[in-house]
C-alpha positions as CSV (number, residue, x, y, z in Angstrom):
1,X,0.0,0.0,0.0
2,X,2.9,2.5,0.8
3,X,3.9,2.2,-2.9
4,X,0.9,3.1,-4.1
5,X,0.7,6.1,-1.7
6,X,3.0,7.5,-3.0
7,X,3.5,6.6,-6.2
8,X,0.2,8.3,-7.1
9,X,0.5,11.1,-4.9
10,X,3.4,12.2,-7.3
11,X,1.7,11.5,-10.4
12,X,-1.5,13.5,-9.3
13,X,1.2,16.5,-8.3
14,X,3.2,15.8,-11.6
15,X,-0.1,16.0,-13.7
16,X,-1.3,19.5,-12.1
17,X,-3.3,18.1,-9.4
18,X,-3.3,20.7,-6.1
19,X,-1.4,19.2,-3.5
20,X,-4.5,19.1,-0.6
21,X,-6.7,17.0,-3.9
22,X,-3.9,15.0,-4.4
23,X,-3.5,13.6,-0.6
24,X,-7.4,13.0,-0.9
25,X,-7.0,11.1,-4.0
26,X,-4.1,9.2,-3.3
27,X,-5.7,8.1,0.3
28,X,-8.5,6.8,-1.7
29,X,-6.3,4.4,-4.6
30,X,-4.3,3.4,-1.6
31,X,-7.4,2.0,0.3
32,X,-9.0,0.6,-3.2
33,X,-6.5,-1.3,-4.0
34,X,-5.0,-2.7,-1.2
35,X,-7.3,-2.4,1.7
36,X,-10.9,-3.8,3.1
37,X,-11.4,-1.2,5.2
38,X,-14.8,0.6,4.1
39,X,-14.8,4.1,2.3
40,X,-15.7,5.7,5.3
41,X,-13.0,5.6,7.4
42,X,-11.5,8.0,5.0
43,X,-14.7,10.3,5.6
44,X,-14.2,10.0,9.8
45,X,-10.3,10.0,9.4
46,X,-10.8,13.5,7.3
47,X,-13.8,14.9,9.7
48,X,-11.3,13.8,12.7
49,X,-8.6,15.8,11.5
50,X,-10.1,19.1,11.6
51,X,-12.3,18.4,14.6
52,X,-10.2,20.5,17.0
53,X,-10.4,23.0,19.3
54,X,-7.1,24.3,18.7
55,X,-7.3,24.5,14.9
56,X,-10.0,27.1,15.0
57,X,-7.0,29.1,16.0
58,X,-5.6,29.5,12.6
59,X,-8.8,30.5,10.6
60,X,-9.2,33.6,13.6
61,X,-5.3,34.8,13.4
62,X,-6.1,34.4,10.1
63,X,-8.3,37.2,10.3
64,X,-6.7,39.0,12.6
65,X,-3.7,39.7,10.4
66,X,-6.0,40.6,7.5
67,X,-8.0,43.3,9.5
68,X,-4.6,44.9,11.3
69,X,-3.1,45.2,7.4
70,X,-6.2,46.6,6.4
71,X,-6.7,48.8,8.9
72,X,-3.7,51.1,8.2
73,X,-1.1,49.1,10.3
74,X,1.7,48.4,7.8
75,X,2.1,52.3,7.3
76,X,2.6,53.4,11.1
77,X,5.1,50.1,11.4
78,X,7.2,51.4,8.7
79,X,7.6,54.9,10.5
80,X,8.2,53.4,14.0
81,X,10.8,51.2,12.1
82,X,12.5,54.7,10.3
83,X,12.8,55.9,13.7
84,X,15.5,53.3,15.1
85,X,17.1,51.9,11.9
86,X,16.7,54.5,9.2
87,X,19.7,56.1,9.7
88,X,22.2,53.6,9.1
89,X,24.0,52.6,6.2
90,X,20.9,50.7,3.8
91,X,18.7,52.1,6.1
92,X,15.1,52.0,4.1
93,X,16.0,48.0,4.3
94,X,16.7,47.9,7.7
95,X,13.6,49.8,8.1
96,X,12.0,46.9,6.2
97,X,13.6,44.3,8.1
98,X,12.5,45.5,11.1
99,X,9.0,46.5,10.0
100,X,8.6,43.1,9.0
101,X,9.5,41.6,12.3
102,X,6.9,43.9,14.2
103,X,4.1,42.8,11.5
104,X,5.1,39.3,11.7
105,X,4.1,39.7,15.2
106,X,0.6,40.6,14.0
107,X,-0.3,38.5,10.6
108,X,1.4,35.0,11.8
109,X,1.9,34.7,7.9
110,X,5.2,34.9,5.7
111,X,3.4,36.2,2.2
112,X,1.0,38.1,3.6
113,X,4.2,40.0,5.9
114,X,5.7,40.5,2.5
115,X,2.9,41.9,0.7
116,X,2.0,44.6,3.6
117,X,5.4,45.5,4.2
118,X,7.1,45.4,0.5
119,X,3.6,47.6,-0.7
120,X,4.6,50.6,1.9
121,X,8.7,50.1,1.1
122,X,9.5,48.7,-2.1
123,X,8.2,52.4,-3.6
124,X,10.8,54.5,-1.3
125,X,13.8,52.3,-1.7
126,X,13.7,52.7,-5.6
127,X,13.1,56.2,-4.9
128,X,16.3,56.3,-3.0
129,X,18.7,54.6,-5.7
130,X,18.1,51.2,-4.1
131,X,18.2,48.6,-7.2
132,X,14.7,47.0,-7.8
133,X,16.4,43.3,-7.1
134,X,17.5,44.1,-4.3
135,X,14.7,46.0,-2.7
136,X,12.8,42.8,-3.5
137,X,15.1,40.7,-2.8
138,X,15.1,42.3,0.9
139,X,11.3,42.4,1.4
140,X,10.8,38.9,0.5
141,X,13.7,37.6,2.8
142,X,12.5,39.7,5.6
143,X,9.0,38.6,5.0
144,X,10.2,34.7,6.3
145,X,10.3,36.1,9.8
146,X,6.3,36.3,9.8
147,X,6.3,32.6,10.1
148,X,8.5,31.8,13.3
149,X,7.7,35.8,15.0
150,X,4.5,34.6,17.3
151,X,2.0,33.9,17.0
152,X,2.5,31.7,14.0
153,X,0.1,29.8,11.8
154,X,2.5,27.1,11.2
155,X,3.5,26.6,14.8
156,X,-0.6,26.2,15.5
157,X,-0.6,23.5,12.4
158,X,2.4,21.6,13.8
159,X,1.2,21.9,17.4
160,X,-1.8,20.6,16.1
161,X,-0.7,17.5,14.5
162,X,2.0,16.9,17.2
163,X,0.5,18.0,20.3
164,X,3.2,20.1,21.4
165,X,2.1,22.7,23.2
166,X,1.1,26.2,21.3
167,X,1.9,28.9,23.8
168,X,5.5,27.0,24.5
169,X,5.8,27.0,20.3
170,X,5.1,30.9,20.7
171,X,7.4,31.4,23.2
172,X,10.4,29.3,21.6
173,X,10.1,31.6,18.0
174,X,10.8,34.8,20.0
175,X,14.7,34.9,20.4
176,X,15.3,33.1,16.8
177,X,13.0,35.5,15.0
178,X,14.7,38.2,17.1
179,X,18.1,36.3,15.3
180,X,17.2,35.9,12.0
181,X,15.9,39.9,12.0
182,X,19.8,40.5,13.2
183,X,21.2,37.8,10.6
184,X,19.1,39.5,7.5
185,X,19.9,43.0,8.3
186,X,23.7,42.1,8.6
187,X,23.4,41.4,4.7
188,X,21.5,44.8,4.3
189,X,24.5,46.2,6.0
190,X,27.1,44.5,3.9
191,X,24.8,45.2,0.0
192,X,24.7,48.5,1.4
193,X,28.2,49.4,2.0
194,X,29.3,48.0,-1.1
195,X,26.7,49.3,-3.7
196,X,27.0,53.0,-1.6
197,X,23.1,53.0,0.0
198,X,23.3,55.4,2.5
199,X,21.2,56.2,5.1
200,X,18.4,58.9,6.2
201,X,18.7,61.7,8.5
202,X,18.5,60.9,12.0
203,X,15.1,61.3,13.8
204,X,14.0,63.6,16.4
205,X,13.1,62.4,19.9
206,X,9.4,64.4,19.1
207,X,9.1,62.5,16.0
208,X,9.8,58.9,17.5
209,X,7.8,59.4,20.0
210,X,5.1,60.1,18.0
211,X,5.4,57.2,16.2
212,X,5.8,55.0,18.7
213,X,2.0,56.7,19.9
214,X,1.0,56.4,16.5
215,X,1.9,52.4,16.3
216,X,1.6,51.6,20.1
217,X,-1.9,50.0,19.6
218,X,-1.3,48.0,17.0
219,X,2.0,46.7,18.8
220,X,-0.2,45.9,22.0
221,X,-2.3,42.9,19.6
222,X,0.6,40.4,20.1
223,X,1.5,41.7,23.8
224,X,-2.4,40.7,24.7
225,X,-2.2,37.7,22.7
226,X,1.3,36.3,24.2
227,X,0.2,38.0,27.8
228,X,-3.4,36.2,27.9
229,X,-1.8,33.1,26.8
230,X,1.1,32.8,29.3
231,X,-0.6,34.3,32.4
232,X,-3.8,31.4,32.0
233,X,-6.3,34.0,31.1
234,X,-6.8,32.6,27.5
235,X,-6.4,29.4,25.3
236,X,-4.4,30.3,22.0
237,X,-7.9,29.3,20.1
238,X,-9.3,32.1,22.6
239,X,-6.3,34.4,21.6
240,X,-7.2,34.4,18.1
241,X,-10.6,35.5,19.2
242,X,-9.8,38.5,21.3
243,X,-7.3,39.5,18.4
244,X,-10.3,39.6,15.9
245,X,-11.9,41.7,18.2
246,X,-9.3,43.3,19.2
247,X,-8.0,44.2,15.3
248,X,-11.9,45.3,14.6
249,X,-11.5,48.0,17.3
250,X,-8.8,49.3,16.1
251,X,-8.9,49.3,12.3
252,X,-12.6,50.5,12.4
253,X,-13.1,53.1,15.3
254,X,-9.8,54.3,16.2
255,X,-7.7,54.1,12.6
256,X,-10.8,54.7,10.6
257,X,-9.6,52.8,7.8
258,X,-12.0,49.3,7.5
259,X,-15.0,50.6,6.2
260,X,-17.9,48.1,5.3
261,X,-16.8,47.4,1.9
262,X,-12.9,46.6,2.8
263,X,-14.3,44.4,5.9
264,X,-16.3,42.2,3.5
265,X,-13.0,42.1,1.2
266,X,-10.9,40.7,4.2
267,X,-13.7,38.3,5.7
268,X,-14.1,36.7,2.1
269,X,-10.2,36.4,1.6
270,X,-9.7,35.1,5.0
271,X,-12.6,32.3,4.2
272,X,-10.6,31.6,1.4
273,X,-7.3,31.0,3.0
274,X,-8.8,29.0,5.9
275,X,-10.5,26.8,3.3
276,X,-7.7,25.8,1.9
277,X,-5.7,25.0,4.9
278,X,-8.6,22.9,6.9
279,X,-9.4,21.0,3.5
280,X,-5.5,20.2,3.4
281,X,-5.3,19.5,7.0
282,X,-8.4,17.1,6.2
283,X,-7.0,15.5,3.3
284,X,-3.3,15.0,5.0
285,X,-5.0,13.6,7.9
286,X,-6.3,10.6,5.7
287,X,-3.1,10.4,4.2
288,X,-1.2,9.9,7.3
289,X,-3.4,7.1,8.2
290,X,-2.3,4.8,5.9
291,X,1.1,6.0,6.3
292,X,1.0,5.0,10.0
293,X,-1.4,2.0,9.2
294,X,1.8,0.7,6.9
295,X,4.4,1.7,9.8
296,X,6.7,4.0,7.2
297,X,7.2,6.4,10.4
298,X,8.4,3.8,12.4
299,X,11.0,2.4,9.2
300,X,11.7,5.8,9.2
301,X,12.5,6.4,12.3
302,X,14.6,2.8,12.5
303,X,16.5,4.2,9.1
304,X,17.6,6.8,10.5
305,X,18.4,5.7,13.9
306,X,20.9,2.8,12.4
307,X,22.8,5.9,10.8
308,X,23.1,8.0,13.9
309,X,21.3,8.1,17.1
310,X,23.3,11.8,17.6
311,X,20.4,14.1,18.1
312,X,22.7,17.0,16.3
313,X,23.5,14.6,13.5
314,X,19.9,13.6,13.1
315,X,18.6,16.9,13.0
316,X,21.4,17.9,10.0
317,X,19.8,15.2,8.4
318,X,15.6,16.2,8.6
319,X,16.8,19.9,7.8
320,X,18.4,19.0,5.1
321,X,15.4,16.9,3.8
322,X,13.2,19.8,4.9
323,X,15.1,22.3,2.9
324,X,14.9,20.5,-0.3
325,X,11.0,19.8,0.6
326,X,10.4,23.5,1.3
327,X,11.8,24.2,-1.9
328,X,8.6,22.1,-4.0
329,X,5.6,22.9,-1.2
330,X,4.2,25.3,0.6
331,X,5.2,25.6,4.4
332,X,1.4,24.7,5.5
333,X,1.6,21.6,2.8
334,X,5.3,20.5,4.2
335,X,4.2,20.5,8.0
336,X,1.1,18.5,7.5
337,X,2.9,16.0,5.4
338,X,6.2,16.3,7.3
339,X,5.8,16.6,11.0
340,X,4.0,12.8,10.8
341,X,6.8,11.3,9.8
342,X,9.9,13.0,11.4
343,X,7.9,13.8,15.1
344,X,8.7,10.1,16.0
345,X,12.2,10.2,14.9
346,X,12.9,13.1,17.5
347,X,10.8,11.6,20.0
348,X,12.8,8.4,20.0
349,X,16.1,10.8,19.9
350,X,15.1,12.2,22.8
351,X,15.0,15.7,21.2
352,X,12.5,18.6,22.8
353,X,9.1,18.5,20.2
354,X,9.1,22.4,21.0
355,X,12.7,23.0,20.1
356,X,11.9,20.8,17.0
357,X,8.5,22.6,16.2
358,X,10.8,26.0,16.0
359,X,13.5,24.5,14.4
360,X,10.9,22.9,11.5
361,X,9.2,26.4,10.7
362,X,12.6,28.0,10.8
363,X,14.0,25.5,7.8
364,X,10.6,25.7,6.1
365,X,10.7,29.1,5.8
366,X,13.4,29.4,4.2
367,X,11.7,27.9,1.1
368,X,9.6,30.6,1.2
369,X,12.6,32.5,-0.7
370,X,13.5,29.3,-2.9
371,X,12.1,28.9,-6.5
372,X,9.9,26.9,-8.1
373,X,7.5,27.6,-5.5
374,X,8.7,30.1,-3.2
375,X,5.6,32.6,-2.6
376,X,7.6,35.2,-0.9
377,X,9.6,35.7,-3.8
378,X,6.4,35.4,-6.3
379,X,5.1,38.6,-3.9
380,X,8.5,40.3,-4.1
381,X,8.6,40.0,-7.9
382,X,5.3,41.5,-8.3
383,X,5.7,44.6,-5.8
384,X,9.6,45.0,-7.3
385,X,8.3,44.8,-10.8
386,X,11.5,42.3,-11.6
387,X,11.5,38.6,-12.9
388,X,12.0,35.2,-10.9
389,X,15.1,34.7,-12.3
390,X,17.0,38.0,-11.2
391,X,15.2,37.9,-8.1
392,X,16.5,34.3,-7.3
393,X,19.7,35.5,-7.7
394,X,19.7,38.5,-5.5
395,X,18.2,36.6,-2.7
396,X,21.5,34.1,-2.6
397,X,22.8,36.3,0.0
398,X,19.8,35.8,2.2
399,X,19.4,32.4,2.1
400,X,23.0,31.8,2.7
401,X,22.8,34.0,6.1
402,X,18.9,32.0,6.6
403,X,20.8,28.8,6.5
404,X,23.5,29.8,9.1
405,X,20.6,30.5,11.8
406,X,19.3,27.3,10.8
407,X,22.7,25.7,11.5
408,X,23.1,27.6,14.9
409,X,20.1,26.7,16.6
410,X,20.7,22.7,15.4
411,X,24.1,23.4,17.3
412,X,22.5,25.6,20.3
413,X,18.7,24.4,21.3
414,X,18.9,26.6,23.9
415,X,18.0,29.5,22.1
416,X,14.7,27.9,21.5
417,X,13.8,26.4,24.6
418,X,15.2,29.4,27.2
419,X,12.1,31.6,27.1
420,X,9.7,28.0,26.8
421,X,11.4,26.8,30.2
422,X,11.5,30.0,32.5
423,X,8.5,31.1,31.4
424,X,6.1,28.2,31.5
425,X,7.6,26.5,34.9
């Protein structure tokens, strides 16, 4: 039955088939043709995996980050960012950098960080001399840190289908988002200084003040979120919730920028998104039924145990299978497909699920900046007005410095798991 699995997942992916149809599909063949069991197990196997409490978080932060970038957020970001890092050397893509670490807090999503952040910057950094690649180039590497900044959609996914626990997931995707906002703008430091980007006047302690005012309230969404969380007043699902709310408040009666008409926009596109992800979450479910009905975790996890039981070695090994796998799907598709197989390979290691959880979203994101089906860089393209291939190029830098952090937290899991344990005993 494994063969089969498999054999026509690829060839439904191969023929144009989207991936979440394609898990359905290939579930179904499997069972046909090698299995007894009736039809409907598929049906409660795919009702099952959506039936949970904690994955009504995703379609509500969902939402969340829709209204905040709707609602006039991206802007005041940007000009609290100018205040602290447009003065240096490449300064407009520091500011971007930064900008999208302070939005990544809010959207929990690595496209959608890049679109609201690359719309309000891309513009000034061509109008400052910065070349078009590598204004894109820096938007679409920056926009990576919306998936491991908390909260994260990806962490809720994987904490869903692992059971690790969400709020420690939040807490373990502080300090390396907080590293990989240091690693990029290092490279915006070095571009700069070679290609001669200066940077802006320095800013006035009347003006950053006034922008910190100005974005304060928007800053406060993942403070409450992360605060409810940790102090017991809130489940994450719950979180989500009082961020909706939370969001409406702001963008409608305080911003004054959702009207009626752009609050239908974003409740249809968010019903869109969340769709998609709870069909594929439904489908993958099925799928990883009959992979754990056929044991392939456990041969797996025996494989790769007879190479190494080193839990630094091991790791090396699933990032370096992730990275090729972030490279062909998207980072939902990868973690319900993924985190199946490998979670039981780390368990038997002995290595943290947490510190794993982090480590996974960290690796898939970087194939949010790889081609063929990087969507950062298909965002980035489109705002920068410059073609895939130029664009793959100029991101080489960022990647580079993305794997590094990747390679530094497999060495140093404490960077992960310091906040997790002295904040949760």
């Amino acid at each position: 039955m494994g063969t089969t699995l498999f054999l026509s997942f690829f060839i439904f992916v191969l023929v144009g088939v989207p991936i979440a149809v394609a898990l359905g599909l290939s579930s179904l063949v499997a069972l046909v043709m090698h299995s007894h069991v009736p039809l409907m197990v598929l049906v409660q196997k795919a009702y099952g995996g959506v039936d949970s409490f904690t994955l009504m978080a995703i379609p509500f932060f969902i939402l969340a980050g829709n209204i905040m970038s709707s609602g006039g957020v991206s802007s005041r970001l940007v000009n609290l960012a100018n205040c602290f890092f447009g003065r240096f050397p490449g300064g407009l893509a520091h500011v971007a950098t930064a900008a999208c670490t302070f939005f990544g807090a809010i959207s929990g999503s690595a496209p959608a960080t890049t679109a609201a952040i690359g719309s309000v910057m891309v513009g000034p950094m061509r109008e400052k001399g910065y070349s078009r690649v590598f204004s894109a180039a820096c938007v679409a590497a920056s926009g990576t840190i919306g998936l491991l900044i908390p909260p994260s959609i990806t962490m809720v996914l994987y904490g869903v289908i692992t059971g690790a626990s969400v709020g420690k997931l939040f807490l373990g995707g502080v300090l390396p988002g907080l590293l990989m906002c240091s690693a990029l703008m290092s490279v915006n430091y070095v571009v700069a200084k070679r290609h001669g980007y200066g940077g802006g006047d320095k800013v006035g302690l009347g003006q950053t003040m006034k922008a910190i005012k100005d974005a304060s309230l928007a800053l406060l969404m993942p403070l409450i979120i992360l605060g409810g969380i940790y102090g017991g007043v809130f489940t994450p699902t719950e979180a989500a919730v009082v961020a909706v709310v939370y969001g409406l408040i702001i963008g409608r009666y305080v911003y004054k920028q959702l009207d009626n008409k752009r609050l239908y926009e974003v409740v249809l596109s968010t019903a869109k998104s969340a769709a998609v992800i709870m069909f594929l979450v439904a489908t993958a479910h099925c799928f990883s039924y009959l992979m754990a009905s056929e044991q392939i975790p456990q041969a797996l996890t025996n494989s790769m145990l007879s190479v190494s039981t080193n839990p630094s070695i091991l790791l090396f090994m699933i990032c370096a299978s992730l990275l090729v796998v972030g490279t062909f799907l998207d980072n939902a598709v990868a973690v319900v497909l993924m985190a199946p197989i490998f979670h039981p390979v780390i368990m038997s290691a002995g290595i943290d699920p947490v510190y794993f959880g982090v480590l996974l979203v960290l690796t898939l994101s970087i194939g949010q900046v790889t081609p063929p089906v990087g969507l950062c860089l298909f965002v980035a393209c489109d705002l920068g007005k410059v073609s895939i291939e130029k664009l793959s190029m100029g991101v080489l830098p960022y990647l580079l410095i993305l794997v590094l952090v990747m390679v530094v937290l497999i060495l140093c899991p404490d960077i992960v798991l310091f906040i997790p344990n002295h904040m949760m005993q």
